[in-house]
C-alpha positions in Angstrom: 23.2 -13.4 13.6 24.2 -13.2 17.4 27.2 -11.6 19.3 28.4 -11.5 22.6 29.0 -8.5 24.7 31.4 -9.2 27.9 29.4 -7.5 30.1 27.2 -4.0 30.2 29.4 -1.4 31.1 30.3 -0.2 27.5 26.5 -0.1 26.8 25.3 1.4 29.4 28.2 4.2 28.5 27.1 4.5 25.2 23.5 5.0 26.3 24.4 7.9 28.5 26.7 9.2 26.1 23.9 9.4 23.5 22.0 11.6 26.3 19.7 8.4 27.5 18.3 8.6 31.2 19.0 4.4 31.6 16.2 2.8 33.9 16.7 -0.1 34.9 16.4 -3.4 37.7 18.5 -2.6 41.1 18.0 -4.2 44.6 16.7 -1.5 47.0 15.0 -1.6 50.3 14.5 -6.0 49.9 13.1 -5.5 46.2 13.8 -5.4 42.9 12.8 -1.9 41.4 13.1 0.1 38.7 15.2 3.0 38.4 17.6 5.7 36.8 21.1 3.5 36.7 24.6 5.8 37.2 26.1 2.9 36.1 26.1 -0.9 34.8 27.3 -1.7 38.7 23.6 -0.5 39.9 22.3 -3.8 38.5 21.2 -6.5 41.6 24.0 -8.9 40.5 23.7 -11.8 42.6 20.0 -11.2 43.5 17.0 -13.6 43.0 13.5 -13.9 44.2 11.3 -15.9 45.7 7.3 -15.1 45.0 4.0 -16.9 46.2 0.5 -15.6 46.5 0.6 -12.1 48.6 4.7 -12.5 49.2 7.8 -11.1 47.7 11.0 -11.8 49.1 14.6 -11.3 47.8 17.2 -13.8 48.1 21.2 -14.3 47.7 22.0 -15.9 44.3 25.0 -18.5 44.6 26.5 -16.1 41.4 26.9 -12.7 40.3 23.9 -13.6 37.5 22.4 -9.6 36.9 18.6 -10.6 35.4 18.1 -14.2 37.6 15.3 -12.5 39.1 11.3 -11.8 37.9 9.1 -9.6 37.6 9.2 -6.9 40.6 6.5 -4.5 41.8 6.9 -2.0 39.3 6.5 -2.4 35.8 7.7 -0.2 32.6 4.3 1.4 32.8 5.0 4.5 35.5 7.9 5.9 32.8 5.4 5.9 29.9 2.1 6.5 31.6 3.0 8.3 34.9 0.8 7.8 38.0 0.2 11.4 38.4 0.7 14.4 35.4 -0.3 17.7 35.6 -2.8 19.2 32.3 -2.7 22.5 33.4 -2.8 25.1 35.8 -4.7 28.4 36.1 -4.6 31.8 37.4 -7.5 34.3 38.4 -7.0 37.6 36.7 -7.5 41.3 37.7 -10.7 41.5 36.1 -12.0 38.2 37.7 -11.4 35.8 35.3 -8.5 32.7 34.7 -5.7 32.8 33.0 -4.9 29.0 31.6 -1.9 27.7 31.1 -0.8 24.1 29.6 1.6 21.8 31.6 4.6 21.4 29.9 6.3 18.3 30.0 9.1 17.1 28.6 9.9 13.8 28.6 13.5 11.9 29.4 14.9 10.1 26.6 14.4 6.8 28.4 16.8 3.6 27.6 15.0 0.5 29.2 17.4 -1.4 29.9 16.0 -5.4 31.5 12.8 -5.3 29.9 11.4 -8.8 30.4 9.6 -10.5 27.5 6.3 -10.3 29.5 6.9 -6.7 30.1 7.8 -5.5 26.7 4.7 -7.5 25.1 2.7 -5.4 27.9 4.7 -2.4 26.4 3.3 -3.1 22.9 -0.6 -3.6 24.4 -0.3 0.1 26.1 1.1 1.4 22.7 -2.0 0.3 21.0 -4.5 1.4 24.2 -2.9 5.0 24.1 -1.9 5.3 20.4 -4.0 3.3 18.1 -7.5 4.8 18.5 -8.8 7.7 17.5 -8.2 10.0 20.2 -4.3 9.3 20.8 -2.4 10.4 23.9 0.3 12.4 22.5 2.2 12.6 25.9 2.4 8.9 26.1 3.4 8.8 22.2 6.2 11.2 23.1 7.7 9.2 26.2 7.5 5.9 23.8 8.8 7.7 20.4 11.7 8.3 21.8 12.4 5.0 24.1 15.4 2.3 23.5 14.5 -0.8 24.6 16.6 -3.7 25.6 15.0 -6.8 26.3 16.6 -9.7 28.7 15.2 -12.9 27.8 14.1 -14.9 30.5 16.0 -17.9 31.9 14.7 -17.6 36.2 10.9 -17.5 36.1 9.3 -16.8 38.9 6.6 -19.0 40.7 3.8 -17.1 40.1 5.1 -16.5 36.4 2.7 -18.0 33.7 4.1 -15.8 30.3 4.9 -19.3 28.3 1.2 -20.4 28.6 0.2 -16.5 27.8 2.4 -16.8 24.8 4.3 -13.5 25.7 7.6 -15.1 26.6 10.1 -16.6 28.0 12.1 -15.4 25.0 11.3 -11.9 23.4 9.9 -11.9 19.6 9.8 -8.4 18.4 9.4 -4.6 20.2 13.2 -4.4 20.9 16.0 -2.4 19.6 18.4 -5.2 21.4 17.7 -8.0 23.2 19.9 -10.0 25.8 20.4 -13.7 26.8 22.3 -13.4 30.2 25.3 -16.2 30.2 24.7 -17.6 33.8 27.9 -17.6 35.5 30.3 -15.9 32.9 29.5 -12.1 32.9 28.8 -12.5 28.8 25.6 -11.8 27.3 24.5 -13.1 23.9 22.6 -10.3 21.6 20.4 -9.8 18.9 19.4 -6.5 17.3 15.8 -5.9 16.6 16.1 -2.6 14.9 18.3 -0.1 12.8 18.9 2.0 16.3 20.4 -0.9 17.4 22.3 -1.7 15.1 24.1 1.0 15.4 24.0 1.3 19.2 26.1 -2.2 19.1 28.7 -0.8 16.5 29.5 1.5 19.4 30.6 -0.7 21.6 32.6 -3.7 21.5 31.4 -7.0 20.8 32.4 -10.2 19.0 30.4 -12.7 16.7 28.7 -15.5 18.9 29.9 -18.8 19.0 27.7 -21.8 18.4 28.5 -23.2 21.9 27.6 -19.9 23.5 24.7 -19.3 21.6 22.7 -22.9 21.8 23.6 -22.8 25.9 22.1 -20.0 25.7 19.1 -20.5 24.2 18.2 -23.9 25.6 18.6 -22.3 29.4 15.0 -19.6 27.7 13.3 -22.6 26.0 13.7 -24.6 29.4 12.5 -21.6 31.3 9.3 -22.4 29.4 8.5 -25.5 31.1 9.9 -24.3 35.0 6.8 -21.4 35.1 4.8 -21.7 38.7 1.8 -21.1 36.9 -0.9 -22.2 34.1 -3.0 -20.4 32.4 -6.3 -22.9 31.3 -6.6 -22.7 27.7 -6.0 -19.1 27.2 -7.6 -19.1 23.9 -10.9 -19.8 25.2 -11.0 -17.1 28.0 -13.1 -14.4 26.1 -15.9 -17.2 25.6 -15.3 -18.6 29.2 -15.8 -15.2 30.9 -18.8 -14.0 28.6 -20.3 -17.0 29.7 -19.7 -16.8 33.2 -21.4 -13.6 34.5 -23.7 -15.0 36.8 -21.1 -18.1 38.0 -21.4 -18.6 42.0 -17.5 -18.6 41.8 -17.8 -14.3 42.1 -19.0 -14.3 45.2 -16.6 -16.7 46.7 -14.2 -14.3 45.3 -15.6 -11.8 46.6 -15.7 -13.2 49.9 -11.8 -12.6 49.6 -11.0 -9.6 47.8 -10.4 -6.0 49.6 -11.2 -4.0 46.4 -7.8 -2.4 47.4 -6.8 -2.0 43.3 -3.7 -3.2 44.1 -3.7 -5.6 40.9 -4.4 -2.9 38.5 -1.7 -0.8 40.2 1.0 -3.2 39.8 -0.5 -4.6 36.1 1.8 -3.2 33.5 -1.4 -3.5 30.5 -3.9 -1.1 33.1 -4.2 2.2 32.0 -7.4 4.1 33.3 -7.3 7.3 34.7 -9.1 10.0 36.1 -8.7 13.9 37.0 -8.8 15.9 39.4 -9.0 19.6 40.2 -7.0 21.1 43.3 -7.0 25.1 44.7 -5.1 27.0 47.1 -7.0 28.3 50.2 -7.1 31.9 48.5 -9.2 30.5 45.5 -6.3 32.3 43.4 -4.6 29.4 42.0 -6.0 25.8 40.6 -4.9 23.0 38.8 -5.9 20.0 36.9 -4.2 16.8 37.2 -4.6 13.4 35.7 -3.9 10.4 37.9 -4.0 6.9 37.6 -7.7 5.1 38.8 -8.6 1.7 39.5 -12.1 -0.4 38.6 -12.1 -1.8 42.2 -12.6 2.1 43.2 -16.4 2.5 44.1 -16.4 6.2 42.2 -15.0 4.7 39.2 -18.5 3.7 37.8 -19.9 6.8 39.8 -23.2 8.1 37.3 -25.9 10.3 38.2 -27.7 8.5 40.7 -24.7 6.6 42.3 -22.0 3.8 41.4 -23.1 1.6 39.3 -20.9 -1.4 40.6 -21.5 -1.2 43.9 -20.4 -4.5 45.0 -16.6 -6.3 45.3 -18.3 -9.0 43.5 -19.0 -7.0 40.6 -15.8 -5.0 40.4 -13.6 -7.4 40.7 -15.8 -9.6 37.8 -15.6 -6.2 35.5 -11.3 -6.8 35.8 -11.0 -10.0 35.5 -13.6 -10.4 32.8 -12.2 -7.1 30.9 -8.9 -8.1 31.5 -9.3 -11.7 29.7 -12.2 -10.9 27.9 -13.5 -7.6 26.7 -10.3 -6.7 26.2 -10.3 -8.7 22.6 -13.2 -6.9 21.8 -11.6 -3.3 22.0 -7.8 -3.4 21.3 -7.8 -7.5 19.4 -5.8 -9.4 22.3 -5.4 -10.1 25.8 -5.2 -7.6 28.2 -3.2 -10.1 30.4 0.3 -10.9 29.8 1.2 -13.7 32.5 3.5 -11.4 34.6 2.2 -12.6 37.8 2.1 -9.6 39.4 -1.3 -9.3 41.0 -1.3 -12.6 42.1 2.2 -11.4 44.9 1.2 -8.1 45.4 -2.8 -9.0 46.1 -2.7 -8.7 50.3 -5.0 -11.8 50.1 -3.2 -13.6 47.3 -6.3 -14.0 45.1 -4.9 -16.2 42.1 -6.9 -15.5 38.7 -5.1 -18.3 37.1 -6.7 -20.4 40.1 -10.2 -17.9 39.6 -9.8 -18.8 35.6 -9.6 -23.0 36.5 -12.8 -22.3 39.1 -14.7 -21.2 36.4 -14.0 -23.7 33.7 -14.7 -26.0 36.3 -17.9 -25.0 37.5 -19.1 -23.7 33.7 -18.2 -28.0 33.1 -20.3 -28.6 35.7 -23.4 -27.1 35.0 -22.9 -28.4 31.6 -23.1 -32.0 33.0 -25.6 -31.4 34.7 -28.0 -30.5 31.5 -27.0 -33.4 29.6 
């Protein structure tokens, strides 16, 4: 069953009533970012964007629509997996040793409020990276335990959006507590409830049962979001096979040619989560700490070994992400890494495409193939 909510303003005030820090989309120095929300008015009503291969730009909207925008240059990732955390910190003692002591950090209770479909698949990747293995990140599992997550299905992809041919959206399947269709033009949003949490969240507020009218408009304007995405992925169930295959393609090095190894893509990507750490000290020697930051394949240290890096080239770094990204990735954690988000594709300075890399490769891998028949 669906219900319709007449705008945000009573969730949003049930959300900080229940002591949520609400993150969420507002328009902020010509982008749409993510961040703590006073209130429902913070939202970039009105706001669109336009995207293309290495551009972002933010545009006037002919209504007052609050989600007609996509995917901006932050993801949900920062909140759950910070860029930067500190492990500890030590002291040296009287006697010439160190004192140790753990970083404690606790987390806001976080309500996510605008998670895109794409995003909150991306969401559910990083819960089974930090979570599901042996070794889980407890930091990360406290940040998540305690998130509420409402999605906003999508009815404005973006052109460099490709999450219908990724199977990760337009229109959210699971991972939420509630989840939005915004009513273009009206100010109403149509809801469904994923979970018990939000159940109860919406019995809080008030809300009235969903018409049929409102409810199919609604609907159709996310299943015709489908077929307006700017991008294609080719065949996304073959691109574990495709990329094992392609290892020695001539493709790389016309890529290569491009890229800047910057590590802007893995920045921006909301699924990539390596990390290293790194130890700092005051000029006295008194005082040191241990912090873990984000890191990026594309960095030449990343692979650093006794002896040296052992991916030395732009070639083969930006083959080990793309390749572990659409590939490997099945092997470890049993799906993509790669959620059709488009965001390395605007925020790469050289606009390096991988859904235009992934078609390069078919095509040249069919090539050779004709060739030994």
């Amino acid at each position: 069953m669906s219900w319709i909510l007449d705008g945000l303003a009573d969730l949003h005030g049930a959300l900080r009533a229940d002591g949520y820090t609400v993150i969420g989309p507002t328009h902020r120095d010509g982008a749409i970012v993510l961040a703590e929300l006073a209130s429902a008015d913070d939202l970039p009503y009105g706001w669109g964007v336009t995207l293309e291969p290495g551009g972002y730009r933010t545009r006037r909207r002919d209504d007052d629509a609050a989600f007609a925008h996509s995917a901006g240059p932050q993801s949900w990732k920062p909140f759950l997996h910070p860029p930067r955390v500190k492990l500890w910190e030590g002291r040296r003692t009287e006697d010439g040793g160190f004192s140790i002591q753990e970083a404690e950090d606790t987390p806001p209770r976080y309500a996510f409020l605008g998670v895109r479909p794409c995003d909150l698949r991306a969401i559910g990747v990083l819960d089974h990276v930090m979570t599901g293995g042996a070794h889980p990140d407890e930091a990360y599992g406290a940040r998540r335990t305690g998130a509420f997550i409402i999605a906003v299905n999508c009815t404005e992809p973006g052109e460099t959006c490709f999450c219908a041919s990724m199977g990760t959206g337009p229109r959210a399947d699971a991972g939420y507590d509630l989840a939005l269709t915004e009513v273009i033009g009206e100010g109403r949003f149509l809801v469904e409830v994923g979970t018990s949490a939000g159940t109860a969240m919406l019995e809080r507020i008030p809300h009235e049962e969903a018409d049929e009218t409102t409810t199919e408009r609604a609907l159709a304007e996310v299943a015709a979001a489908a077929d307006r995405m700017g991008r294609q992925m080719p065949e996304p169930e073959g691109l574990r096979d495709l990329l094992a295959g392609s290892l020695d393609a001539a493709r790389w090095d016309d890529v290569a040619s491009r890229c800047l190894t910057c590590g802007n893509c893995t920045m921006v990507c909301p699924t990539c989560f390596c990390t290293t750490v790194e130890d700092v000290t005051d000029l006295t020697g008194e005082h040191a700490e241990r912090w873990q930051r984000w890191d990026s394949c594309f960095d030449l240290d990343f692979s650093h070994l006794p002896g040296g890096s052992v991916r030395t080239s732009g070639k083969s770094r930006y083959r080990q992400w793309l390749t572990h990204k659409l590939g490997t990735w099945h092997d470890q954690f049993g799906s993509s890494g790669c959620v059709g988000c488009g965001r390395c594709i605007v925020w790469c300075p050289v606009g390096i495409d991988l859904t235009e890399e992934v078609a390069a490769l078919r095509e040249e891998r069919e090539e050779q193939r004709g060739k030994s028949e």
